[in-house]
C-alpha positions, 0 to 999 in steps of 0.5 A, a space after each residue: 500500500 506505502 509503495 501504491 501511494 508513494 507511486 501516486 504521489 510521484 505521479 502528482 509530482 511529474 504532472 505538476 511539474 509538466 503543467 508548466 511546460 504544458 502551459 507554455 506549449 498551449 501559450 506559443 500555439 496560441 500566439 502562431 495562431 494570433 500570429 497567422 491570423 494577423 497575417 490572414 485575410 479573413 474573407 479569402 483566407 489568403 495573405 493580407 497586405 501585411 502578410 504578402 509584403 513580408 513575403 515580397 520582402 523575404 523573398 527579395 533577401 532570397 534573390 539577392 543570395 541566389 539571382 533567381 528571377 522573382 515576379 509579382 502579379 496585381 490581379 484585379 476584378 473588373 466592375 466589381 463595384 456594379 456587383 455590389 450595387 446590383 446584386 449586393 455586398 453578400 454576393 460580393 464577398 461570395 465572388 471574392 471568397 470563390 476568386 480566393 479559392 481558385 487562387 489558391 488552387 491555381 498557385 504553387 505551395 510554396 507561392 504567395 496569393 493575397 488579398 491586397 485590399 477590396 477586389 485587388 489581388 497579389 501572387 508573389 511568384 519565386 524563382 519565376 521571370 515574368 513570362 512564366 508569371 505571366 503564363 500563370 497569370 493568364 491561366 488564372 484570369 480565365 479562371 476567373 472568369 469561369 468561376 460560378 458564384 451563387 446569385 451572381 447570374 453573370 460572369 465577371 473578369 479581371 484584369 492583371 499586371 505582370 512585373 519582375 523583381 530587378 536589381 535592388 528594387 524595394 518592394 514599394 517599386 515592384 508592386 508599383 510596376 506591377 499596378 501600373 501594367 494592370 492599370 493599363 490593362 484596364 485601360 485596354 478594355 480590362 481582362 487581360 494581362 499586361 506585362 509591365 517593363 523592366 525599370 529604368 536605371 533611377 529605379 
Protein backbone atom coordinates (compact mmCIF):
# COMPACT_ATOMS: atom_id res chain seq x y z
CA UNK A 1 0.00 0.00 0.00
CA UNK A 2 3.17 2.51 1.22
CA UNK A 3 4.77 1.96 -2.42
CA UNK A 4 0.93 2.24 -4.38
CA UNK A 5 0.87 5.84 -2.52
CA UNK A 6 4.29 6.58 -2.98
CA UNK A 7 3.84 5.53 -6.81
CA UNK A 8 0.75 8.19 -6.84
CA UNK A 9 2.09 10.97 -5.11
CA UNK A 10 5.10 10.77 -7.91
CA UNK A 11 2.87 10.69 -10.41
CA UNK A 12 1.23 14.03 -8.94
CA UNK A 13 4.59 15.46 -8.72
CA UNK A 14 5.99 14.70 -12.81
CA UNK A 15 2.23 16.07 -13.77
CA UNK A 16 2.75 19.22 -11.72
CA UNK A 17 5.85 19.77 -12.54
CA UNK A 18 4.75 19.39 -16.56
CA UNK A 19 1.87 21.62 -16.41
CA UNK A 20 4.25 24.43 -16.85
CA UNK A 21 5.67 23.12 -19.61
CA UNK A 22 2.33 22.17 -20.76
CA UNK A 23 1.40 25.89 -20.28
CA UNK A 24 3.74 27.44 -22.37
CA UNK A 25 3.24 25.00 -25.40
CA UNK A 26 -0.55 25.87 -25.16
CA UNK A 27 0.73 29.76 -24.67
CA UNK A 28 3.47 29.54 -28.09
CA UNK A 29 0.38 27.62 -30.03
CA UNK A 30 -1.87 30.46 -29.45
CA UNK A 31 0.35 33.13 -30.19
CA UNK A 32 1.26 31.26 -34.00
CA UNK A 33 -2.22 31.07 -34.48
CA UNK A 34 -2.69 35.16 -33.33
CA UNK A 35 0.35 35.47 -35.39
CA UNK A 36 -1.17 33.67 -38.64
CA UNK A 37 -4.29 35.35 -38.11
CA UNK A 38 -3.00 38.78 -38.45
CA UNK A 39 -1.40 37.78 -41.50
CA UNK A 40 -4.52 36.02 -42.98
CA UNK A 41 -7.40 37.81 -44.73
CA UNK A 42 -10.42 36.59 -43.07
CA UNK A 43 -12.71 36.78 -46.03
CA UNK A 44 -10.46 34.74 -48.61
CA UNK A 45 -8.39 33.43 -46.22
CA UNK A 46 -5.41 34.45 -48.21
CA UNK A 47 -2.32 36.52 -47.04
CA UNK A 48 -3.29 40.46 -46.32
CA UNK A 49 -1.42 43.39 -47.33
CA UNK A 50 0.99 42.74 -44.35
CA UNK A 51 1.11 39.16 -44.96
CA UNK A 52 2.17 39.43 -48.87
CA UNK A 53 4.68 42.28 -48.28
CA UNK A 54 6.88 40.01 -45.58
CA UNK A 55 6.84 37.80 -48.40
CA UNK A 56 7.83 40.01 -51.03
CA UNK A 57 10.48 41.19 -48.77
CA UNK A 58 11.65 37.51 -47.53
CA UNK A 59 11.85 36.68 -50.97
CA UNK A 60 13.97 39.87 -52.10
CA UNK A 61 16.72 38.91 -49.28
CA UNK A 62 16.38 35.20 -51.03
CA UNK A 63 17.03 36.78 -54.56
CA UNK A 64 19.78 38.96 -53.57
CA UNK A 65 21.78 35.48 -52.15
CA UNK A 66 20.80 33.39 -55.20
CA UNK A 67 19.78 35.60 -58.52
CA UNK A 68 16.89 33.62 -59.21
CA UNK A 69 14.03 35.57 -61.00
CA UNK A 70 11.20 36.69 -58.93
CA UNK A 71 7.55 38.03 -60.23
CA UNK A 72 4.59 39.66 -58.60
CA UNK A 73 1.25 39.96 -60.41
CA UNK A 74 -1.54 42.81 -59.07
CA UNK A 75 -4.79 40.84 -60.07
CA UNK A 76 -7.98 42.59 -60.03
CA UNK A 77 -11.54 42.39 -60.54
CA UNK A 78 -13.30 44.01 -63.43
CA UNK A 79 -16.59 46.49 -62.41
CA UNK A 80 -16.69 44.66 -59.19
CA UNK A 81 -18.45 47.68 -57.53
CA UNK A 82 -21.55 47.20 -60.17
CA UNK A 83 -21.52 43.67 -58.16
CA UNK A 84 -22.02 45.03 -55.35
CA UNK A 85 -24.55 47.94 -56.23
CA UNK A 86 -26.77 45.31 -58.33
CA UNK A 87 -26.52 42.11 -56.68
CA UNK A 88 -25.30 43.31 -53.14
CA UNK A 89 -22.49 43.08 -50.70
CA UNK A 90 -23.41 39.42 -49.53
CA UNK A 91 -22.92 38.31 -53.28
CA UNK A 92 -19.89 40.30 -53.45
CA UNK A 93 -17.87 38.56 -50.97
CA UNK A 94 -19.31 35.06 -52.10
CA UNK A 95 -17.21 36.11 -55.63
CA UNK A 96 -14.40 37.46 -53.55
CA UNK A 97 -14.22 34.24 -51.45
CA UNK A 98 -14.71 31.98 -54.64
CA UNK A 99 -11.85 34.09 -56.61
CA UNK A 100 -9.84 33.47 -53.24
CA UNK A 101 -10.26 29.55 -53.56
CA UNK A 102 -9.29 29.48 -57.22
CA UNK A 103 -6.29 31.32 -56.14
CA UNK A 104 -5.12 29.31 -54.12
CA UNK A 105 -5.94 26.16 -56.48
CA UNK A 106 -4.23 27.94 -59.25
CA UNK A 107 -0.50 28.51 -57.08
CA UNK A 108 2.16 26.67 -56.16
CA UNK A 109 2.81 25.99 -52.47
CA UNK A 110 5.47 27.40 -51.86
CA UNK A 111 3.60 30.66 -53.86
CA UNK A 112 2.12 33.56 -52.03
CA UNK A 113 -1.53 34.73 -53.09
CA UNK A 114 -3.03 37.72 -51.33
CA UNK A 115 -5.86 39.50 -50.87
CA UNK A 116 -4.01 43.25 -51.37
CA UNK A 117 -7.36 45.21 -50.11
CA UNK A 118 -11.04 45.41 -51.57
CA UNK A 119 -11.07 43.26 -55.08
CA UNK A 120 -7.25 43.66 -55.74
CA UNK A 121 -5.31 40.83 -55.81
CA UNK A 122 -1.41 39.93 -55.30
CA UNK A 123 0.98 36.29 -56.19
CA UNK A 124 4.36 36.61 -55.10
CA UNK A 125 5.93 34.10 -57.55
CA UNK A 126 9.57 32.83 -56.54
CA UNK A 127 12.04 31.76 -59.00
CA UNK A 128 9.51 32.83 -61.95
CA UNK A 129 10.60 35.51 -64.67
CA UNK A 130 7.87 37.14 -65.83
CA UNK A 131 6.91 35.42 -68.93
CA UNK A 132 6.09 32.21 -66.61
CA UNK A 133 4.40 34.66 -64.41
CA UNK A 134 2.76 35.85 -66.97
CA UNK A 135 1.54 32.39 -68.29
CA UNK A 136 0.41 31.75 -64.80
CA UNK A 137 -1.48 34.93 -64.61
CA UNK A 138 -3.40 34.45 -67.82
CA UNK A 139 -4.25 30.55 -66.51
CA UNK A 140 -5.98 32.31 -63.77
CA UNK A 141 -7.53 35.08 -65.32
CA UNK A 142 -9.60 32.58 -67.46
CA UNK A 143 -10.45 31.01 -64.30
CA UNK A 144 -11.84 33.72 -63.02
CA UNK A 145 -13.99 34.23 -65.49
CA UNK A 146 -15.35 30.70 -65.41
CA UNK A 147 -15.96 30.93 -61.94
CA UNK A 148 -19.94 30.32 -60.76
CA UNK A 149 -20.91 32.09 -57.75
CA UNK A 150 -24.49 31.92 -56.23
CA UNK A 151 -26.80 34.94 -57.10
CA UNK A 152 -24.35 36.25 -59.22
CA UNK A 153 -26.31 35.46 -62.63
CA UNK A 154 -23.47 36.97 -64.76
CA UNK A 155 -19.62 36.23 -65.18
CA UNK A 156 -17.04 38.66 -64.01
CA UNK A 157 -13.14 39.20 -65.31
CA UNK A 158 -10.35 40.51 -64.16
CA UNK A 159 -7.57 42.42 -65.28
CA UNK A 160 -3.57 41.77 -64.28
CA UNK A 161 -0.47 43.21 -64.15
CA UNK A 162 2.87 41.34 -64.50
CA UNK A 163 6.44 42.70 -63.16
CA UNK A 164 9.79 41.08 -62.43
CA UNK A 165 12.00 41.89 -59.42
CA UNK A 166 15.19 43.90 -60.59
CA UNK A 167 18.15 44.54 -59.31
CA UNK A 168 17.87 46.11 -55.87
CA UNK A 169 14.47 47.16 -56.46
CA UNK A 170 12.47 47.91 -52.83
CA UNK A 171 9.09 46.40 -52.58
CA UNK A 172 7.41 49.50 -52.80
CA UNK A 173 8.99 49.85 -56.64
CA UNK A 174 7.99 46.25 -57.75
CA UNK A 175 4.49 46.41 -56.77
CA UNK A 176 4.05 49.95 -58.05
CA UNK A 177 5.19 48.40 -61.64
CA UNK A 178 3.01 45.78 -61.47
CA UNK A 179 -0.31 48.25 -60.88
CA UNK A 180 0.79 50.45 -63.29
CA UNK A 181 0.82 47.21 -66.16
CA UNK A 182 -2.64 46.47 -64.66
CA UNK A 183 -3.81 49.89 -64.68
CA UNK A 184 -3.08 49.53 -68.44
CA UNK A 185 -4.88 46.84 -68.80
CA UNK A 186 -7.90 48.21 -67.51
CA UNK A 187 -7.48 50.98 -69.74
CA UNK A 188 -7.19 48.43 -72.79
CA UNK A 189 -10.66 47.09 -72.24
CA UNK A 190 -9.82 45.09 -68.72
CA UNK A 191 -9.48 41.20 -68.99
CA UNK A 192 -6.18 40.71 -69.92
CA UNK A 193 -2.98 40.57 -68.76
CA UNK A 194 -0.04 43.22 -69.23
CA UNK A 195 3.37 42.96 -68.94
CA UNK A 196 4.98 45.61 -67.16
CA UNK A 197 8.58 46.54 -68.40
CA UNK A 198 11.88 46.45 -66.72
CA UNK A 199 12.74 49.76 -64.60
CA UNK A 200 14.62 52.16 -65.91
CA UNK A 201 18.24 52.97 -64.04
CA UNK A 202 16.65 55.50 -61.08
CA UNK A 203 14.93 52.54 -60.08
Amino acid sequence: RLTNELATTNREAVRRAREPERALARLHAANEVIEKLARTDSLTLLANRRGVEEAIAHERDRVERTSEPLSVVALDLDLFKRVNDTWGHAVGDRLLSAVGEALRAGVRPYDVAARAGGEEFLLVLPATSRERASDVAERLRARVAQLAVEGLPERVTASAGVAEHAGRETTEALLSRADAALYEAKRLGRNRVVLAPPPGPAA
